[in-house]
C-alpha positions as CSV (number, residue, x, y, z in Angstrom):
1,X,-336.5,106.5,-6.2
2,X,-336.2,109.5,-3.7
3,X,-333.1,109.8,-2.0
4,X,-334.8,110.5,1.2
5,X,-335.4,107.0,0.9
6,X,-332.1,105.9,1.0
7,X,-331.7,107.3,3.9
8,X,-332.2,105.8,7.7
9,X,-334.2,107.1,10.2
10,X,-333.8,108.2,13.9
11,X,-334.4,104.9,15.5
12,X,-331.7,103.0,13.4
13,X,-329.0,106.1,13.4
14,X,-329.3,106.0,17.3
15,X,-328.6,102.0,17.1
16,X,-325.5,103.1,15.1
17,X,-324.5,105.8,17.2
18,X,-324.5,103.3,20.5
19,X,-322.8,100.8,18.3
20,X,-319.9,102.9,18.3
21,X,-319.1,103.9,21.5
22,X,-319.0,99.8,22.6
23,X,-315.2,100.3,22.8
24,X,-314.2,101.1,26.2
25,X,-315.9,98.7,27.9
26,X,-313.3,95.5,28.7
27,X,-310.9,96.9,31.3
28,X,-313.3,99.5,32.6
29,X,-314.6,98.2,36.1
30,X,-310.8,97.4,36.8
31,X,-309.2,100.9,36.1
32,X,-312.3,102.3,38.4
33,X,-311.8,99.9,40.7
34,X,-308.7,101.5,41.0
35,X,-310.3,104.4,42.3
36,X,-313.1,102.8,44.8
37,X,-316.8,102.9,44.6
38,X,-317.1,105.9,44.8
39,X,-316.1,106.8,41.3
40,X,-320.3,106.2,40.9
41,X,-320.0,110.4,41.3
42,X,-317.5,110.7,38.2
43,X,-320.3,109.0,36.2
44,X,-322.8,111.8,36.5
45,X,-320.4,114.2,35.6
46,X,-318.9,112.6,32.8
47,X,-322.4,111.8,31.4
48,X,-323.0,115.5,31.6
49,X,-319.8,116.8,30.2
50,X,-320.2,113.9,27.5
51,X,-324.1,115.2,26.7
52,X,-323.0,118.2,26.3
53,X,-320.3,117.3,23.7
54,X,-322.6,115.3,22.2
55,X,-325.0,118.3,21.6
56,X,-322.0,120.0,20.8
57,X,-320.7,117.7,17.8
58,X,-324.5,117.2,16.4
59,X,-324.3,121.1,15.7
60,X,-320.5,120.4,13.9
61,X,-321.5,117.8,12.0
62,X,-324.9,119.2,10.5
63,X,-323.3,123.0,10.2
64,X,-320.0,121.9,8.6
65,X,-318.9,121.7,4.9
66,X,-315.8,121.0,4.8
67,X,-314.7,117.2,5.2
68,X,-312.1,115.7,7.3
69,X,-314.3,115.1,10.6
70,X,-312.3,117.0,13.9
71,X,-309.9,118.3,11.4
72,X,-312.8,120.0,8.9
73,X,-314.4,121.5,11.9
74,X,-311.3,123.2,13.4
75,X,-310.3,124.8,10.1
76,X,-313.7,127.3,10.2
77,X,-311.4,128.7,13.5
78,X,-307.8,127.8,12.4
79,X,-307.6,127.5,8.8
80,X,-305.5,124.6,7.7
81,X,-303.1,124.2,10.8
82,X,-306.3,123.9,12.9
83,X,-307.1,121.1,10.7
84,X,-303.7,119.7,11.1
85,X,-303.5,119.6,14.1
86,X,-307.0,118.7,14.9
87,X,-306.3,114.9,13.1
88,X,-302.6,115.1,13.8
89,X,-303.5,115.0,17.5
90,X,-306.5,113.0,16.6
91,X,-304.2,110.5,14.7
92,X,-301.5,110.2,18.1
93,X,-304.7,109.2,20.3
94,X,-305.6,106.3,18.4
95,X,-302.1,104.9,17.8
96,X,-301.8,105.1,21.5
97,X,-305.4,104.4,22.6
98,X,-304.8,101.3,20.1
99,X,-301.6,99.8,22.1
100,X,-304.1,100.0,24.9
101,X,-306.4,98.0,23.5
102,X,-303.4,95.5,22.5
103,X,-302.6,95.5,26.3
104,X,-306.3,94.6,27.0
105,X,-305.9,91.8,24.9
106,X,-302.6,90.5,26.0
107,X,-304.3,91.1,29.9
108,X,-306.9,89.1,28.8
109,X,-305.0,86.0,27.3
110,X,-302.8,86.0,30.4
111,X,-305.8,85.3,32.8
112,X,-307.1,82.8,30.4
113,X,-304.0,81.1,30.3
114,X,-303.2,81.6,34.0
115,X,-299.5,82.5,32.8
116,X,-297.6,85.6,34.4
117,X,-296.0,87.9,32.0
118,X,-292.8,89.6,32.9
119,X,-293.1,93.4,31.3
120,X,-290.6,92.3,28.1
121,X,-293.0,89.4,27.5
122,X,-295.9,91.3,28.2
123,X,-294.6,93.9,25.6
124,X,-293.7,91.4,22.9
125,X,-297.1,89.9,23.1
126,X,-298.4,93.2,22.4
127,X,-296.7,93.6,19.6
128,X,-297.7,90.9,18.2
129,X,-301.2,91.5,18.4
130,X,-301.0,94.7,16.9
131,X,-299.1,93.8,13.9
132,X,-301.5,90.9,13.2
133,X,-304.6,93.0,13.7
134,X,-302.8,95.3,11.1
135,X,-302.2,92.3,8.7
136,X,-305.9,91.5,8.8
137,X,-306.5,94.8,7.1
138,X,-304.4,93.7,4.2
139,X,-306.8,91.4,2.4
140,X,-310.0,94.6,2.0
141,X,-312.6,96.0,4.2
142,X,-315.0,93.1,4.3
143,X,-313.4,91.2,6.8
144,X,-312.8,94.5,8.5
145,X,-316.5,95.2,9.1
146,X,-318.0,91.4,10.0
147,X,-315.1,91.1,12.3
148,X,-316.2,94.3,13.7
149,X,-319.8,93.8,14.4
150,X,-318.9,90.1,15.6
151,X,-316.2,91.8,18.3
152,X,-318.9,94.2,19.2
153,X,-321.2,91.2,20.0
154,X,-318.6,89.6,22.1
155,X,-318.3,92.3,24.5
156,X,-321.7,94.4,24.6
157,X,-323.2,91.1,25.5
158,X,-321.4,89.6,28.3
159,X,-321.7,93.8,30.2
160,X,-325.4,93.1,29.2
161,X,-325.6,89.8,31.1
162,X,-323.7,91.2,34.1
163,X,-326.0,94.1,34.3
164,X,-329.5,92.2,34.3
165,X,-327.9,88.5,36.0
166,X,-325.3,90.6,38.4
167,X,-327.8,92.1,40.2
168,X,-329.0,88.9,42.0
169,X,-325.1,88.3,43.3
170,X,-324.7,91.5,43.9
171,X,-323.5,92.5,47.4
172,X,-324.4,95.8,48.9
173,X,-321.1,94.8,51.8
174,X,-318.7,94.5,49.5
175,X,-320.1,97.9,47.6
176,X,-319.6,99.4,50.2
177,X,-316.3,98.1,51.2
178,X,-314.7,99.0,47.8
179,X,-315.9,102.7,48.2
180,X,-313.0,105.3,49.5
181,X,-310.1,102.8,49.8
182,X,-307.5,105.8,49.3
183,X,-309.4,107.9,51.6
184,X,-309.4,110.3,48.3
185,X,-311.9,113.7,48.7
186,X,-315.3,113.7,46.8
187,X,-313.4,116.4,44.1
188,X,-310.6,114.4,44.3
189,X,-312.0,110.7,43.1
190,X,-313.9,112.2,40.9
191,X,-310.9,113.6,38.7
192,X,-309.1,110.5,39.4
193,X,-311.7,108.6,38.1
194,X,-312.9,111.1,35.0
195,X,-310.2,109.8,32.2
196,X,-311.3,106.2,33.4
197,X,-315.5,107.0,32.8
198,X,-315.2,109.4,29.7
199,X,-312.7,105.9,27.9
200,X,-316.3,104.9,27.8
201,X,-317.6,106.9,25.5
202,X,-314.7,106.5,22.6
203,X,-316.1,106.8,19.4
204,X,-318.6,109.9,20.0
205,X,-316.5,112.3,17.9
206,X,-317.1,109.7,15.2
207,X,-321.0,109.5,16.1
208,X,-322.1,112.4,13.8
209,X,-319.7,111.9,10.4
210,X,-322.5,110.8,8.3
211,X,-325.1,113.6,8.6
212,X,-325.9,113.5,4.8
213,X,-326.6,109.5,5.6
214,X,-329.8,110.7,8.2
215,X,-333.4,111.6,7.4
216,X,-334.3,115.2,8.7
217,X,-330.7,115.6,10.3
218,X,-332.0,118.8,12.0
219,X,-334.2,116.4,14.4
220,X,-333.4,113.1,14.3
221,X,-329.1,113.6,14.8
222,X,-329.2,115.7,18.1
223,X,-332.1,113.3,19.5
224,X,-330.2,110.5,18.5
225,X,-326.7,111.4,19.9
226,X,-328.4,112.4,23.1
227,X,-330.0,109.2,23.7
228,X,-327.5,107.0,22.6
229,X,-324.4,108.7,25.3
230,X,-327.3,108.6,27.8
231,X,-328.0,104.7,27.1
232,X,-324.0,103.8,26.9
233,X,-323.7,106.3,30.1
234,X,-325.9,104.6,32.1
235,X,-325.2,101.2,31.0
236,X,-321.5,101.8,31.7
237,X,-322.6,103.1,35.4
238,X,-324.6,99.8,35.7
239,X,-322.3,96.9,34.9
240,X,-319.2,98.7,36.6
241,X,-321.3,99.3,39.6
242,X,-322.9,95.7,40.1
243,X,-319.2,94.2,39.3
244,X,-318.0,96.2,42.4
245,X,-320.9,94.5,43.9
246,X,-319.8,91.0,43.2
247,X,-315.6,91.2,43.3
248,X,-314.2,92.4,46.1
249,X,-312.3,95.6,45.2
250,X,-308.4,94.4,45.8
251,X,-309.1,91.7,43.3
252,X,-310.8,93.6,41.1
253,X,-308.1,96.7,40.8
254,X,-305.6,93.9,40.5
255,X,-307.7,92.1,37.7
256,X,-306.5,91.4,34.1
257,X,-309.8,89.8,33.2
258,X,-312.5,91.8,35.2
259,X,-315.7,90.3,33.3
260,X,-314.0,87.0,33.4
261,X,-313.4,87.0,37.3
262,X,-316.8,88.7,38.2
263,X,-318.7,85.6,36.2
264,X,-316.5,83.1,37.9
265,X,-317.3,84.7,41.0
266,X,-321.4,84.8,39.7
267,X,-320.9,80.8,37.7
268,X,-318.0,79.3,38.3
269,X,-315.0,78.6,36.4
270,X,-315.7,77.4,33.7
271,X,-318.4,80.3,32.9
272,X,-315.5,82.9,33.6
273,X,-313.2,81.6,31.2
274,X,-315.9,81.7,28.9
275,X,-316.4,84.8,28.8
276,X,-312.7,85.7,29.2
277,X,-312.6,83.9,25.9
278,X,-315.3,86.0,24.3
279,X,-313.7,89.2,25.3
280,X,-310.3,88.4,24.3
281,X,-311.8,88.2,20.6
282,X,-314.1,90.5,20.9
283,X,-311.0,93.4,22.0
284,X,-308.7,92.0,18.7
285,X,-311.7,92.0,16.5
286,X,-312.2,95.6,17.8
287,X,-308.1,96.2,17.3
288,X,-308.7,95.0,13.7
289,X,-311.5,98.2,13.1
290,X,-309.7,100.6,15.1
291,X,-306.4,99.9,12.8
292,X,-308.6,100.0,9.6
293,X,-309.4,103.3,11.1
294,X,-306.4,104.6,12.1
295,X,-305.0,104.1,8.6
296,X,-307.6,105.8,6.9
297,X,-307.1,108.8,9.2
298,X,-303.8,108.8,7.8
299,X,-304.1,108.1,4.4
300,X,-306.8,111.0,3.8
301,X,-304.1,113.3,5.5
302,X,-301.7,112.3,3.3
303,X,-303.5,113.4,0.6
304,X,-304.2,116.6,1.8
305,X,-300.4,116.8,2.1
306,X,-300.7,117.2,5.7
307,X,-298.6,113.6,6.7
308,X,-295.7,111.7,4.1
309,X,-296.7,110.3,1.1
310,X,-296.4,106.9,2.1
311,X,-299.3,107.1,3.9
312,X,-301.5,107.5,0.7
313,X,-299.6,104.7,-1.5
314,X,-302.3,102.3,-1.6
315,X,-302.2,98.3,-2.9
316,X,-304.5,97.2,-6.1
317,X,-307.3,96.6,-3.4
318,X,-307.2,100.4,-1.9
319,X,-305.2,99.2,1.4
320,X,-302.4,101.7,2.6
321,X,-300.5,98.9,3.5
322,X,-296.9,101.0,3.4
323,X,-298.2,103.2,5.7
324,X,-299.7,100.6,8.0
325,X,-296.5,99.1,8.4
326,X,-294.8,102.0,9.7
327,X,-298.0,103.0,11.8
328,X,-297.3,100.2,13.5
329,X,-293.9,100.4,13.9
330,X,-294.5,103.6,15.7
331,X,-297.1,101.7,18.0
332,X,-294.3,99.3,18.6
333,X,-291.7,102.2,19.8
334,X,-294.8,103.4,22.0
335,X,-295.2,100.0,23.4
336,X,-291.3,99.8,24.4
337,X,-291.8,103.4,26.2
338,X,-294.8,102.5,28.1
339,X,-293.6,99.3,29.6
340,X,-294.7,99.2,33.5
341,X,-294.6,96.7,36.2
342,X,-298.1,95.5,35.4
343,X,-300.3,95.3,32.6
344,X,-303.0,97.6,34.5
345,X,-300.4,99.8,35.2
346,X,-299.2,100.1,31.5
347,X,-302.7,100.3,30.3
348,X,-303.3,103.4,32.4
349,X,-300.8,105.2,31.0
350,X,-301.7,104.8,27.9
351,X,-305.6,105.3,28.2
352,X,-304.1,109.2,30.4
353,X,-302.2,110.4,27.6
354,X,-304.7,109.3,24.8
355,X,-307.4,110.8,26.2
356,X,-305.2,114.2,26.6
357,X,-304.7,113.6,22.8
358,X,-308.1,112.8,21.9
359,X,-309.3,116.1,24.0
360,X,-307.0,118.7,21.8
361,X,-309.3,118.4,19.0
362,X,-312.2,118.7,20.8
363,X,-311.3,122.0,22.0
364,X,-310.7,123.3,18.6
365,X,-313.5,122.0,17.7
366,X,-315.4,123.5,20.5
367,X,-313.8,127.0,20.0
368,X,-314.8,126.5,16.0
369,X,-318.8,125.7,16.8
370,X,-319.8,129.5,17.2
371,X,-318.1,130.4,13.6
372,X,-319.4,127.4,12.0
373,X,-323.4,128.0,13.0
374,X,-322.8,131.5,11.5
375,X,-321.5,130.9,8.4
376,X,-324.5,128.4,7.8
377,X,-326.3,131.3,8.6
378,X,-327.7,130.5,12.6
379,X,-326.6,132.5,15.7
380,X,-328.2,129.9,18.0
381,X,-327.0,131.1,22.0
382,X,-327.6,128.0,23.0
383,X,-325.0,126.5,20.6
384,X,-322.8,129.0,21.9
385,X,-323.3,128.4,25.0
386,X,-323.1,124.8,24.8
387,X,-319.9,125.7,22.6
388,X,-318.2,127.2,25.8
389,X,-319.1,124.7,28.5
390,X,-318.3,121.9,25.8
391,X,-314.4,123.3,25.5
392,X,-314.4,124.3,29.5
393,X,-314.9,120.2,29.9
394,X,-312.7,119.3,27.9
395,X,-309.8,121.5,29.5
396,X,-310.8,119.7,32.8
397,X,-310.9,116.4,31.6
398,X,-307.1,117.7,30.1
399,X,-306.1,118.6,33.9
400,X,-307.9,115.5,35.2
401,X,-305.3,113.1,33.5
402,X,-302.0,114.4,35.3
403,X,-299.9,116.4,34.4
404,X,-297.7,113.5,33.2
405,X,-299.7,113.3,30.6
406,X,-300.7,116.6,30.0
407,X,-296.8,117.3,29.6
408,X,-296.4,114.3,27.1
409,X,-299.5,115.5,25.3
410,X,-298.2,118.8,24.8
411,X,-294.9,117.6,23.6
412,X,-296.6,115.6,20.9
413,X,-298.7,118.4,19.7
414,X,-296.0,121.0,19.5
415,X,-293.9,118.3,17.2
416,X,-297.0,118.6,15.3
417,X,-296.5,122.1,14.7
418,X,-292.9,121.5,13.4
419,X,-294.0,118.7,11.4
420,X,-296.6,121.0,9.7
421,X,-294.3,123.6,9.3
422,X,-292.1,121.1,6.8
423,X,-294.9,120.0,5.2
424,X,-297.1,123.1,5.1
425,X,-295.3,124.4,1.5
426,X,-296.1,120.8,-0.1
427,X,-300.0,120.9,1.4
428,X,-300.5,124.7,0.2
429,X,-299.5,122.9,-3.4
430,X,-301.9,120.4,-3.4
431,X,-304.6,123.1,-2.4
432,X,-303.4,125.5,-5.2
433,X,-303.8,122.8,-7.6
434,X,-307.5,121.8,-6.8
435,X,-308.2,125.5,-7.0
436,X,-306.7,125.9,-10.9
């Protein structure tokens, strides 16, 4: 047997492709309700800035030979401290982004349960749902991946109901009451609102890790990455934009349980709580993946001597269950640190400085592209080009989260520099070693 035929073609790989970027979707239409209506103008740039990125990681993934996803392609710029630094920042966005997605859960269960949480028990709760989603990862990876694709389920189709069902309820008054409520400029809304529209694409630096996987890479990944952030792009613009059709905007900022509120307001009760219900699981079985994830990030970087060892130390069924435990117990100091008045409020945080996290390594990555395509023997000036306008987005989309967050952000990556620096003599070992 060939092993071309192993391998799957451009329609599946963009199904895949969509499949991971399903992520942001639960407390979307609140956090750009936030904003007003009008954050419909952040979605066309995003999708752009995202498209380009896209375009931009295709080329990474099929020029690069060096494994370790973000960190791999910063090291063809930055040698080994690029790659650090590249999953070291990569590594702080998803312990944070995942304490969001706790807080979405906990926001959830609240309006479900028609309770009030004070911040401590808000915080608690939180904590609790990340270490169980971490304890789920304990037993292997097969519960890992059906929990996943079910959690996907529970969330992709509820946005996909709202998007083809909303539009009968939807109102073109209350649209266009919810559109400048904060009298914000055009510029203006449209930074305020970036951090919330790009959260919808999370997963696209993931999208193009398994190039060897795809037949005729050179066509099919690029075609397939485009269409899929155009499809999640304009499905995101849709169900965001008929919900702030249907609730009226101060109950949507102030929502918990936006899909949940804009089916009651479509059904009825008992619908909304439905579908509450089905979000709440399908955000923990997401939490469950994203842990999984976040643990393999660090395990592979222990090995490469770039994090402690007790990252790497693995049960008899491959789990890093040490380092898990104190993953989380990091989560858990980020949690205390992050505790706001409101869940929304706390969420936001959280979502601004993991996305400034998340964009470090897409810079380096960015700056990297150029040197990669030439060493694989290409001098594309499109790639170039597409190089530059891929890292000048990213800078923006940096700036467009505050400089809150932009301070915190840089903070955490220049302990990252000190924390390479101790373990820089134990990593240049382990690389000695696999040359002898």
């Amino acid at each position: 047997m060939s092993t071309f035929s192993n391998k799957i073609g451009l329609i599946p790989f963009t199904i895949l492709t969509t499949v991971s970027m399903t992520d942001g979707i639960i407390m979307l239409p609140t956090m750009v309700a936030t904003v007003g209506s009008i954050s419909i103008y952040a979605w066309v740039e995003t999708i752009i800035g995202v498209l380009v990125l896209a375009y931009a990681f295709s080329k990474c993934g099929m020029y690069s030979k060096k494994t370790g996803g973000l960190g791999g392609y910063a090291e063809y710029a930055f040698g080994k401290s690029g790659n650090f630094i590249a999953n070291y920042t990569y590594a702080i966005a998803l312990l944070i982004a995942n304490v969001g997605v706790a807080i979405s859960v906990v926001a959830y269960a609240s309006a479900f349960l028609e309770v009030f949480l004070t911040p401590f028990q808000a915080a608690l709760w939180a904590g609790l749902v990340l270490s169980g989603a971490t304890i789920a990862n304990f037993w292997g990876t097969g519960i890992t991946v059906k929990l996943g694709f079910i959690a996907m389920l529970c969330k992709v189709v509820p946005a996909a109901v709202m998007s083809l069902c909303g539009l009968y309820f939807f109102n073109p008054h209350i649209f266009t009451a919810a559109w400048n409520p904060h009298h914000y400029s055009t510029l203006h809304a449209i930074s305020a609102s970036n951090s919330f529209t790009l959260w919808a694409f999370l997963g696209l630096e993931t999208a193009c890790s398994n190039m060897d996987k795809v037949q005729n890479p050179q066509r099919n990944v690029p075609i397939a990455v485009m269409a899929a952030t155009i499809g999640i792009g304009v499905f995101s613009l849709i169900y965001t934009t008929v919900i702030q059709g249907i609730v009226p905007n101060e109950v949507l900022s102030a929502s918990n349980a936006p899909f949940g509120d804009a089916f009651t307001y479509m059904f009825g009760a008992l619908i909304g709580r439905i579908v509450t219900a089905f979000m709440i699981f399908g955000c923990a079985g997401a939490l469950i993946a994203w842990q999984f994830t976040l643990g393999e990030l660090l395990r592979e970087g222990a090995y490469e001597g770039y994090f402690p060892r007790v990252f790497g130390q693995l049960t008899g069924k491959g789990i890093p269950v040490k380092g898990m435990i104190l993953m989380v117990f990091i989560q858990l100091v980020m949690l205390v640190f992050t505790t706001s008045p409101t869940l929304i409020k706390q969420f936001d945080a959280l979502l601004q400085l993991a996305t400034v996290a998340n964009l470090i390594p897409f810079v380096l990555a960015m700056a990297a592209l150029d040197i990669m395509q030439k060493q694989a023997g290409y001098n594309s000036r499109l790639t170039r080009m597409v190089a530059v306008f891929g890292g000048i987005y990213s800078i923006y989309a940096c700036y467009a989260c505050g400089m809150e967050a932009v301070t915190y952000g840089m903070i955490a990556t220049l302990t990252g520099y000190i924390l390479y620096g101790l373990h820089a003599g134990h990593a240049e070992k382990i690389y000695s070693s696999i040359g002898q």
